[in-house]
C-alpha positions, -999 to +999 in steps of 0.1 A: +000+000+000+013+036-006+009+059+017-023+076+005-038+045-001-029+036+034-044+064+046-078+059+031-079+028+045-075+035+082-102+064+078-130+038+058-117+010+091-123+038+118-158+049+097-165+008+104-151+005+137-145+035+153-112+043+168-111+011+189-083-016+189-100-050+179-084-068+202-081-053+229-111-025+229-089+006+235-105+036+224-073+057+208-067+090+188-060+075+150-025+086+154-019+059+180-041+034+158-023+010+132-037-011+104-036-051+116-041-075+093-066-107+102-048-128+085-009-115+080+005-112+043+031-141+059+006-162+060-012-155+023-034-124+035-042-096+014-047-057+019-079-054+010-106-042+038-119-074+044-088-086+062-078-051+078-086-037+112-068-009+135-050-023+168-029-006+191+009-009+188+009-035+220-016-060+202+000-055+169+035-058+176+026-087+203+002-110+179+035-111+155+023-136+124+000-158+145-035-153+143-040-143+177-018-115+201-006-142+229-032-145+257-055-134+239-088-142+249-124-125+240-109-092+228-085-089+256-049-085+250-032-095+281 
């Protein structure tokens, strides 16, 4: 993705979602938000929205390429 087309993404995932991490339900500014994917491009996942949501930097950088952050369980990120 370049960087416009980044950008248009996070807005049309916070007009879904709000400004919540899906994991771990923190409501953040969008600056502190970053674009997750479901299922990571390691693993044969694509850009497109369908795979995309915003976590915090903790649940992103934790999940790695897993599916899951570790501990994970019902939207907390422990």
């Amino acid at each position: 993705m370049n960087p416009k087309q980044k950008h248009n993404k996070k807005q049309k995932l916070i007009d879904d979602y709000g400004h919540n991490c899906w994991w771990c339900g923190k409501c953040l500014p969008k600056n502190q938000l970053t674009i997750e994917h479901l299922r990571p491009r390691s693993r044969g996942g694509s850009d497109c929205l369908e795979n995309l949501r915003l976590a915090c930097l903790s649940c992103n950088l934790s999940r790695g390429n897993s599916l899951y952050p570790p501990n994970w369980v019902r939207g907390n990120c422990l």
